[in-house]
N, C-alpha and C positions, 0 to 999 in steps of 0.2 A: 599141598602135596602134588607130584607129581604124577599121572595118570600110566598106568601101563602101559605100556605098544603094543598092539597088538601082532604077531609074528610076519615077515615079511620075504619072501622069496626070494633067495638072493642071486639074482640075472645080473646082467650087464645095463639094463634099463634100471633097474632096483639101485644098482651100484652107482649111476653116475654124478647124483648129486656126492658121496665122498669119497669119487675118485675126483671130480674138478677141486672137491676142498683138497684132498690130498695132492694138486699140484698146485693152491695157493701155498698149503703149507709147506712144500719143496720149495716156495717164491721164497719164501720169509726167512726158512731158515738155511738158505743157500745165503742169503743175506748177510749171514754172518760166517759161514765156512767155507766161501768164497774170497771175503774179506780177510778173514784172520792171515793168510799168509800172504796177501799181501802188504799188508802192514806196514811190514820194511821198507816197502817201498814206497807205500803214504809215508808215512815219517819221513824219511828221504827227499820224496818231493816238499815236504813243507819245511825242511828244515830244521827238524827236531829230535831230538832225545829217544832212543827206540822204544825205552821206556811205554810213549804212549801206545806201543805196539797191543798190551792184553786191554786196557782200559776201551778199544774200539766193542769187546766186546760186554764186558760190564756196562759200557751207555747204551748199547741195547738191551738188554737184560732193566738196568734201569730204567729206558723210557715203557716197560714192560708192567712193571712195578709200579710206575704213576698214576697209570689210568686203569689199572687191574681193578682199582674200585666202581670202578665207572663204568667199566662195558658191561656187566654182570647185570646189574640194578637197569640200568636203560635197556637193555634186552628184554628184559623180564617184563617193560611197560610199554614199549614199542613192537617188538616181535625180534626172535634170533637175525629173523633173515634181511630186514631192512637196516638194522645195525651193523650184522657180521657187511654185507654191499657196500655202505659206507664207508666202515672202517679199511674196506680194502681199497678204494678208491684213493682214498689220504695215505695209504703206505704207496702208492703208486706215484702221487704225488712228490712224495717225499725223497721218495728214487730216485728222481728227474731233481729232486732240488737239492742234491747233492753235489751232483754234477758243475754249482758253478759256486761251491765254499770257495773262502780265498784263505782259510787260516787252521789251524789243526783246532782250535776252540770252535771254529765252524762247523767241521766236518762231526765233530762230536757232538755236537748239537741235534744234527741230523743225525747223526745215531740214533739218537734217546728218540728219536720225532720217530724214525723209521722201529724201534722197539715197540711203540706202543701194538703191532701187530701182533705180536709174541700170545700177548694177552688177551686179544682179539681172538685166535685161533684158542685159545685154551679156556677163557671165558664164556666164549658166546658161541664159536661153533663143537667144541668137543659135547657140552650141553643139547646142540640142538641134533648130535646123534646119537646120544645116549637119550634122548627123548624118542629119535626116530624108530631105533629098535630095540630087540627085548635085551634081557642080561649078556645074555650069551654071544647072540648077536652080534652086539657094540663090541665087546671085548674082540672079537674075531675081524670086525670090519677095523676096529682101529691100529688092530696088529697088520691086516695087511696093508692097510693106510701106511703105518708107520717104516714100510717097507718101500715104497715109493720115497714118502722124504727123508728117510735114509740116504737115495742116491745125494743130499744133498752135503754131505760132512763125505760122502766119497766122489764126488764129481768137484767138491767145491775149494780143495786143495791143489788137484791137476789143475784146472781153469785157473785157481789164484796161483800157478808156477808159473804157468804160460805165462800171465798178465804182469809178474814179475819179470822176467826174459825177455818178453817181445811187444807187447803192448801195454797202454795205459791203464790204471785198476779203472777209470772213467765206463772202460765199455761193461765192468761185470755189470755196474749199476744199470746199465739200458739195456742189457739181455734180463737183469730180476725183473725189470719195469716191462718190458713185454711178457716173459712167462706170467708174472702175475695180471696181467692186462689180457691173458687167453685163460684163466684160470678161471678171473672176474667174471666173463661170457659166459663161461657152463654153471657157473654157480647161479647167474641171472635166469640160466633158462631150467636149472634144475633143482638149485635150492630150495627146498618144501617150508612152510612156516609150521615149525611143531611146535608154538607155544600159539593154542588157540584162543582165541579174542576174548574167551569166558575165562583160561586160563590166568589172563594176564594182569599186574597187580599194580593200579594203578599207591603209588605210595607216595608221601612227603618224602623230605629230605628227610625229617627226626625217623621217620619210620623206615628208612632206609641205613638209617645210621642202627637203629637198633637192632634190626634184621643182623648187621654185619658184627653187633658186639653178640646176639644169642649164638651165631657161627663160633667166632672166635673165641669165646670161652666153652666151646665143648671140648673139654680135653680129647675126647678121642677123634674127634675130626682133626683136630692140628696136629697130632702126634700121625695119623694117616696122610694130613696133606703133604707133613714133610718127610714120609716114608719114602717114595720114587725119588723128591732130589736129594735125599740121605745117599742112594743106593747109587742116583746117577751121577751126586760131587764127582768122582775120581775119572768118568767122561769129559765133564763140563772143564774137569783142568785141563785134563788131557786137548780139548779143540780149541780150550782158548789161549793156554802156555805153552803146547809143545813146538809152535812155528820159533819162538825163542830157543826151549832148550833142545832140541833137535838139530837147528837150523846153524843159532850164533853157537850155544854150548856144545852140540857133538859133532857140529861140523859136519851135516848132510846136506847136500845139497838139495835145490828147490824139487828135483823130479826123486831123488830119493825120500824126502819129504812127503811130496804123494803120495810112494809105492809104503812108506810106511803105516799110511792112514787104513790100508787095504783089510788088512786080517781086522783091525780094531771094528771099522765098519761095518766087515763082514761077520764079524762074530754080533752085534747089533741085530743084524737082518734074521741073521739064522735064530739067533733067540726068539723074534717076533714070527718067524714061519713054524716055528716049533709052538708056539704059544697055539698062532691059528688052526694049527693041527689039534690038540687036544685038551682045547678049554670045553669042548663039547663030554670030553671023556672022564675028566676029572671035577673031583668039588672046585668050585671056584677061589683061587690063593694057591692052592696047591703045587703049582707051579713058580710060586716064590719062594715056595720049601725047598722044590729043587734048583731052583736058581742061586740062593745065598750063597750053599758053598763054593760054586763055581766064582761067586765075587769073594770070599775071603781065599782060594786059594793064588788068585789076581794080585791081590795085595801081597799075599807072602811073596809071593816070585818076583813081584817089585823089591817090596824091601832086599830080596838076595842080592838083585841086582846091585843097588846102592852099596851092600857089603863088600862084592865083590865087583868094584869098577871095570873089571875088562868086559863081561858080560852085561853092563847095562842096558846097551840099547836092545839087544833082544829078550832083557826081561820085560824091558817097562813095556811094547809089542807084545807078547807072548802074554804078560797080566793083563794089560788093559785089555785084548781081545776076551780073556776068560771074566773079567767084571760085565765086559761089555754084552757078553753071550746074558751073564746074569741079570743082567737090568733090561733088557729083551725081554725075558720070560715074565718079569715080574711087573713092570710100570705101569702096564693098562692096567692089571687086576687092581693095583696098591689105587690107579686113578679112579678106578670104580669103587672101590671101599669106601675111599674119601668124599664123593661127589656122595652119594648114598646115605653117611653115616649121619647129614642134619636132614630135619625136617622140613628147613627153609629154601624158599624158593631158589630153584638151581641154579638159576644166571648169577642167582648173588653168592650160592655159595661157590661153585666155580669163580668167582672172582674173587674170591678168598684162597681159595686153591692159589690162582696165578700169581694174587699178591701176596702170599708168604713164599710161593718156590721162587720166583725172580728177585725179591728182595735177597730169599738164601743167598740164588748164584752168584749176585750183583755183589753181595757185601762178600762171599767164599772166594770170588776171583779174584776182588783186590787185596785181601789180606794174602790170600798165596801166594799173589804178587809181589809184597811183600817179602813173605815168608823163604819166595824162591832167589831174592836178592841178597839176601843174608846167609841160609843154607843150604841155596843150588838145591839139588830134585829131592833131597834131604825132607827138604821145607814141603815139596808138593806130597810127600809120600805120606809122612806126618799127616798133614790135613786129611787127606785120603784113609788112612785110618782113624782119624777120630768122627769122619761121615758115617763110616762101613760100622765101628763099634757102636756112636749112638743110634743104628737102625737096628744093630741086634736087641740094644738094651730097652729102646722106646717102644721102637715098633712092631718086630718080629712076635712077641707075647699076643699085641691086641689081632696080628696077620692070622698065628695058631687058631684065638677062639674063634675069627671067621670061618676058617677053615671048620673049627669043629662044630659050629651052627649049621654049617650050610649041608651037614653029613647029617644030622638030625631028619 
């Protein structure tokens, strides 16, 4: 079991170990919202099929998914902070060894290699600050976390237009390799170890193996894990398909392209400043009550959109902002539910979290991919609500009785 935190003042000295994490995780996942548009222009330069343009980010998502088993369980027996160091040092690596693929099988190799971070960040450090503070706390420090690497799905389409237009995509990868190489530094001088020496569990493999089958058969921790990426699918298409169907299919150019990512982004941020405002004032989930509708009225005004083709591109904007506001309000709380709901050691069940949401996204992007070759945004809206309806049907019921425990 994990130990309580006891309550922590939250200053600017209290803050900096997860404000340096929250500028690795701006590294990481600028990593891919930097990349996705330019794509076109990888593919271009090697040669190939635009096609591989969404699979750049399913191989991260996938190399996510590989070792999701692995950082959890090794955290738990070596300590968060010597593992989460490491593992950042190998995505830096990775950065730089991208830089010299000779073939589109290459470059996507180093994807999956640069993914394994993904995991890392959600395995081993969201763990070691949901350790560091109380309930409430965490939920508030990761909303305004989540605020920070947000600028990275908003900073990381303008820099991937530019890089398309004027420069080689080569330099995003050596601007990620130094922010996260200034990231590394305050994590090394500020990173606390909050799984304590007594805490930690030395274990076999079998006992590691079993640890992760008692996780994954508790129903309501996997119906919770995959609450957040139920809520966040119609995001996840949205930054990893819309450089395609904005770009080739609606014909916007690269810098409209940008200004479109704005409101979706910006509805993102505002959900999580709203969260950090009044998870202090409400039962905890509560705010996923109020977040829902704003993600199913999202989807409707997509689907209008589709109906009526003149107005598409400021529905699919205008909904994705309104799902986007909702999965804001809701993903920290749905990620504390889930981290919470086993008994078992956190690094392992966080790594069960990572490896069932990255498998989702990893398998959800290629079939929409898929799906969006055969029936254009048709196919992405479809997926998008069958995400949104299995979170009302799975998960919203078990979100209510937290809601109504935590008012007891």
């Amino acid at each position: 079991m994990m130990s309580m935190p006891q309550p922590i003042s939250l200053s600017f000295k209290t803050l900096l170990f997860p404000l340096a994490f929250a500028f690795f995780e701006l590294a990481v996942y600028i990593g891919n919202d930097l990349v996705q548009p330019a794509m076109l222009s990888v593919t271009q330069g090697f040669g190939v099929d635009p096609h591989w343009a969404p699979t750049s980010m399913s191989a991260y998502l996938l190399g996510g998914a590989l070792v999701a088993a692995i950082w959890g369980p090794l955290s738990d027996q070596l300590g968060r902070r010597k593992v989460f160091l490491g593992g950042a040092v190998f995505f830096i690596v990775c950065c730089i060894g991208i830089l010299f693929t000779q073939s589109i099988e290459q470059f996507m190799l180093m994807r999956v290699l640069q993914g394994t971070a993904l995991t890392l960040i959600s395995a081993v450090g969201f763990a070691a600050i949901q350790e560091h503070y109380t309930e409430t706390q965490a939920v508030k420090v990761m909303a305004l976390m989540a605020n920070i690497t947000l600028l990275a799905p908003l900073l990381g389409p303008v820099i991937g237009a530019v890089m398309i237009e004027h420069i080689s995509w080569h330099w995003g990868f050596v601007a990620i390799a130094c922010l996260s190489s200034f990231a590394v530094f305050g994590l090394f001088k500020h990173m606390p170890e909050t799984l304590a020496v007594e805490q930690r569990r030395k274990r076999s493999l079998l006992g590691i193996l079993q640890d992760f089958k008692q996780v994954l058969l508790h129903r309501a921790f996997v119906v919770l894990a995959l609450a957040g990426p139920l809520l966040a699918l119609p995001v996840m298409l949205w930054i990893a398909l819309s450089p395609v169907f904005l770009i080739e299919g609606l014909g916007l150019s690269s810098g409209q392209y940008a200004l479109s990512q704005i409101p979706v982004l910006g509805g993102l941020i505002l959900g999580n400043l709203t969260v950090a405002r009044w998870v202090d004032r409400l039962p905890l989930g509560r705010t996923v009550q109020i977040g829902f509708p704003f993600v199913l009225a999202g989807v409707v005004i997509m689907g209008l959109g589709i109906i009526w083709p003149v107005y598409v591109l400021w529905a699919l904007i205008v909904g994705m902002s309104l799902i986007a506001f909702g999965e804001g309000l809701s993903f920290g709380v749905l990620y504390r539910f889930a981290l919470m709901s086993s008994p078992v050691a956190k690094g392992t069940v966080a790594a069960a979290m990572a490896l069932l949401s990255m498998t989702f996204f990893s398998v959800g992007i290629e079939l929409t991919k898929q799906a969006y070759w055969h029936w254009q945004l048709l196919g992405v809206w479809l997926v998008s609500v069958v995400g949104v309806m299995a979170f009302a049907y799975f998960s919203y019921p078990i979100v209510k009785e937290k809601i109504r425990q935590a008012r007891l």
